[in-house]
C-alpha angles and dihedrals in degrees: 000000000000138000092252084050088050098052092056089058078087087086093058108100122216124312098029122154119231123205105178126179088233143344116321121237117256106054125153118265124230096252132191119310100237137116082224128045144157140201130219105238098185126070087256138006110186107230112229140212091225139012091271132094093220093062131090124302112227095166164354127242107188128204113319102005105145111219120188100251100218097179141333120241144176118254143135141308124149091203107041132079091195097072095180122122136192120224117218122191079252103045138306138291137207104250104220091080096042110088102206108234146162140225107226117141131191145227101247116237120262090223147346139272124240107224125164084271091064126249113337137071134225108268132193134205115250103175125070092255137343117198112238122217113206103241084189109047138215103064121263108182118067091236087054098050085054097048130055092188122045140180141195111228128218113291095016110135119206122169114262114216112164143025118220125175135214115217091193101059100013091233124132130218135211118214104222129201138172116236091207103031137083108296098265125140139211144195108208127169106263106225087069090077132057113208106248108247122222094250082064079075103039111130113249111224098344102175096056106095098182096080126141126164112212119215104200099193087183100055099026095242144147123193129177113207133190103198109316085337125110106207094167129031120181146156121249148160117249124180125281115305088207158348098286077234109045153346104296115118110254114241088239100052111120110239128265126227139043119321133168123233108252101173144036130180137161102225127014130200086221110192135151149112126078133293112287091012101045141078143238124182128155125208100028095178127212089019116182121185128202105155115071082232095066103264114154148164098247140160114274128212107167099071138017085196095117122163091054135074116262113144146080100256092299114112095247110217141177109262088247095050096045082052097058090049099052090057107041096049127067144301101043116233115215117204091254105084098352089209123091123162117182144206125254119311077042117173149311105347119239120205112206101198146179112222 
């Protein structure tokens, strides 16, 4: 059987038997023992004899190499606002390029709920990656088309529909689709992803009307108030604040003012820009919108890299910060659907600022 053989098995539904000739692609990795770990979410990060960047080089790690984080510490970088290191058990690296992940995997679910949506449920991704194989080829999505060989990243969500079994390894597999995104499918391994619960979606202080959310572009900053009360504080990337040579607005800022949140929706298909200069990334998870064009306070996977700007106009996050966000504003997202979008005044408003 051959790979091509093994791609058509995304049109299978739940409960089908596989009897493949050898082990399928795509199968999880044995990863670093370590309650904590991190990946290395750039081509190559040099591994250093100290927390400075100054200091000796012993080493490389190259794109998704999963390291055990043993602590975070401050050190030194001369070109770098961001002065936080992670120590490894064989030297230290600069933390902006270290996603902080977990290996937690999951026993895969028996069968699947039946929701308004229709059969499936809302997965995340619990490992620090998991490779996708395309069930519907040819490639639909830009990032696809460049890459033979995805993967889905910790904390991605992605919409579960169907169960299939191997007989020949014993693993299952989850076929995996966006709901907003370009029509592609995907097999994954299953105990990659861990089903979404209904308290994920829980709204965070509902009866308090008296809610705003502040963007401050200059400090790179994100702050949730009740009142005059400030009940979350975290660090964040916003969009460009300028041209690196004058004073235009970059067409990536993100824009300043007041501005309601329209839309909210577990998990967004983001893409945009131009070859060479764009995006592309499937499965953005906690994504709140508050600008008509689709910028939004969502979780962020490609960088840990937060008080600096580093995004294309969106208010980058980490995924535990974008959750509790999308809890806590308004309008509240059930499970099922997990998208609302609402009408002027529309919701929670947030205040992009300049300090």
């Amino acid at each position: 059987m051959n790979r091509r053989d093994f791609l058509k098995l995304g049109t299978l539904s739940a409960g089908v038997s596989l009897k493949l000739a050898y082990s399928p692609p795509g199968l999880l990795p044995d990863f670093a023992e370590s309650e904590h770990l991190g990946r290395v979410a750039v081509a190559k990060v040099d591994l250093h004899s100290r927390p400075d960047a100054t200091s000796n080089t012993i080493g490389a790690l190259y794109e998704d190499a999963v390291v055990a984080w043993q602590r975070e510490i401050v050190g030194y970088n001369p070109y770098r606002f961001n002065q936080r290191w992670v120590e490894t058990p064989d030297g230290y690296l600069w933390s902006g390029n270290i996603q902080p992940v977990q290996n937690n995997p999951n026993q895969p679910v028996q069968s699947l709920p039946e929701p308004g949506l229709g059969q499936g449920m809302w997965v995340r991704v619990t490992v620090p990656w998991v490779d996708i194989i395309l069930a519907n080829p040819p490639a639909r999505a830009p990032s696809l088309k460049e890459n033979p060989t995805p993967r889905l990243y910790y904390s991605q969500i992605l919409w579960a529909d169907h169960i299939q079994q191997d007989d020949t390894t014993g693993k299952t597999f989850y076929r995996l689709t966006e709901r907003y995104g370009y029509g592609d499918i995907f097999l994954a391994e299953a105990s990659a992803f861990q089903p979404l619960s209904p308290d994920e979606f829980a709204p965070i202080s509902p009866d308090v009307d008296d809610k705003r959310v502040v963007v401050d572009v200059t400090r790179q900053t994100m702050s949730c108030f009740e009142g005059n009360r400030e009940v979350h504080f975290c660090r964040i990337s916003t969009g460009p604040k300028f041209y690196a040579y004058g004073n235009e607005v970059d067409e990536w800022a993100t824009p300043l003012g007041s501005h309601p949140i329209w839309r909210k929706v577990v998990s967004l298909h983001m893409s945009g820009g131009t070859t060479g200069g764009g995006y592309d990334l499937p499965g953005i998870g906690w994504t709140t919108l508050f600008v008509g064009n689709g910028v939004a306070i969502h979780s962020t996977f490609w960088h840990n890299n937060f008080g600096v700007p580093m995004s294309h106009g969106c208010v980058n996050a980490r995924p535990e910060d974008a959750h509790w966000v999308f809890r806590w504003t308004a309008p509240y997202v059930p499970q099922d659907p997990g998208d609302v979008t609402v009408s002027m005044p529309g919701g929670t408003q947030v205040q992009v600022i300049e300090a």
